[in-house]
N, C-alpha and C positions, 0 to 999 in steps of 0.2 A: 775454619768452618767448611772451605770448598772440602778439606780431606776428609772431615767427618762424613760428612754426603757423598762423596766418593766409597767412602769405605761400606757404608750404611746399603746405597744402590747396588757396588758388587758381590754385599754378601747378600742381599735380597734375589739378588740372581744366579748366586751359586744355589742355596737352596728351593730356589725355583726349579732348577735347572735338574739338581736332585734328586726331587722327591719327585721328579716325573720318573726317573733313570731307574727306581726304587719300585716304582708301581705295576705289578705285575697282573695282566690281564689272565684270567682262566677261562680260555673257551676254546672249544673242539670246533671243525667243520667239519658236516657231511655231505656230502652230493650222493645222491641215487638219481639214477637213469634208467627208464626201461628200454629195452633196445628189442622190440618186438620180433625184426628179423630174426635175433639170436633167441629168442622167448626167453630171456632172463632179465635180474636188474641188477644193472654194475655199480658196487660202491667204492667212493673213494672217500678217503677219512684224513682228517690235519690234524695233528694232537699235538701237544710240546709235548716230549720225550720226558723232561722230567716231572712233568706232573704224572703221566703215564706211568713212569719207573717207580715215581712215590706208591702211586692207589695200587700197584700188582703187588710188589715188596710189603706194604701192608695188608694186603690183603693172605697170603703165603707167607709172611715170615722172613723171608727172603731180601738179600740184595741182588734186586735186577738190572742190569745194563744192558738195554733194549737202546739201537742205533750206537753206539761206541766200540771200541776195538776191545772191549772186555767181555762184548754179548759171548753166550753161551749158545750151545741149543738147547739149555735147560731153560734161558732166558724166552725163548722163543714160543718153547711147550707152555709158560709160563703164562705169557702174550694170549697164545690160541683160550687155552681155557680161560682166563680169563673173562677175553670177549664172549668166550660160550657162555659163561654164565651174566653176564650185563650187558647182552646186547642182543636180542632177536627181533626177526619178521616175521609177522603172518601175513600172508596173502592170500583173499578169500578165505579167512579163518582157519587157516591152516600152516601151522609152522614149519617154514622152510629153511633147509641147512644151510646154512653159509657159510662156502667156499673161502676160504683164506687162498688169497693169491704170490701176491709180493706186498717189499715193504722198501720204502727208500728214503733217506735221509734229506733233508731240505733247511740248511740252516739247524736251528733247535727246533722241528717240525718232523715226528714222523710224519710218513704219509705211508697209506698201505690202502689195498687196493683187494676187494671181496666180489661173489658173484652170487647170486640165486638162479640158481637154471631148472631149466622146465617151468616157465609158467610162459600159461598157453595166453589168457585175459588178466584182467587185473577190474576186480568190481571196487575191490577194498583193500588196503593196506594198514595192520596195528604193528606197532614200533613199540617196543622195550629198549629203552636207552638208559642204561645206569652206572655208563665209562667217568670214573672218577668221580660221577655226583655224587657218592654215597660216600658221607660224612664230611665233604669239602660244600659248603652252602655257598661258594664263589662260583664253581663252576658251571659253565654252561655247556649244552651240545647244541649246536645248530645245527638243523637237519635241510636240506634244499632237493625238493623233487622236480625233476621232469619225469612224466608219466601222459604216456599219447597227447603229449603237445599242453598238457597243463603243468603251470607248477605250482610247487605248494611250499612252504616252510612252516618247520615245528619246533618250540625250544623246549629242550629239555632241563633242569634244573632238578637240585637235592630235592623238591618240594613237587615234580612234576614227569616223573620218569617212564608215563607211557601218554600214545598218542594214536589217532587214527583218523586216517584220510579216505573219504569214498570217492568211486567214480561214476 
């Protein structure tokens, strides 16, 4: 009897233990900062690399190794376009380039690091966010602003890929 319960209890705990190990979260962070001395707004972005590597590779055709020692800089080219096309700002209604800066590894986290320069005020900000939501209904992007001492957060989702914030 006790071994049955024994056996019962530790295999109740291996698959506990499991199917946490098994469960894979999909969600991006973003931080944007206006930094008015420099009149731009710095972003920094966390993404797991291979939800990243999936949405480009399917999107191109392509196998990308984006953060591994097999990246390219076709991988890279890959990356930029990309984000140009699933991910812009307007500010004050008007669409601003974003600067691709660097990019650095963090565990299985990119993280990469963007700018908008020349902005003088900020009345409004609209967000196009469409990094891996498009056709994965898991993913999320979580956006976090500081903007002159306020902050805001916006989620983005497959069902939900633009936003705007006034000031």
């Amino acid at each position: 009897m006790k071994k049955t319960i024994l056996i019962t209890f530790f295999g109740l705990l291996f698959l506990t233990l499991t199917s946490f190990a098994a469960h894979k979260f999909y969600v991006a962070l973003y931080q944007v900062n206006y930094a008015p001395e420099k009149k731009m707004l710095q972003i920094t972005t966390r993404i797991f690399v291979d939800d990243l590597n999936t949405a480009i590779g399917k999107k191109y055709q392509k196998k990308i190794n984006l953060g591994s020692e097999k990246e390219t800089e076709e991988d890279l080219i890959f990356f930029k376009k990309y984000f140009n096309e699933k991910f812009n700002i307007k500010v004050n209604g008007q669409v601003k380039p974003i600067h691709f800066l660097s990019k650095e590894m963090e565990g299985d986290v990119l993280i990469c690091y963007f700018s908008i320069k020349e902005i003088q005020k900020i009345n409004s900000i609209e967000i196009y966010n469409a990094v891996i939501t498009e056709g994965n209904s898991e993913q999320q992007n979580i956006m976090h602003f500081n903007v002159m001492g306020v902050k805001n957060t916006l989620l983005f989702t497959e069902s939900t890929s633009k936003g705007v914030l006034k000031y």
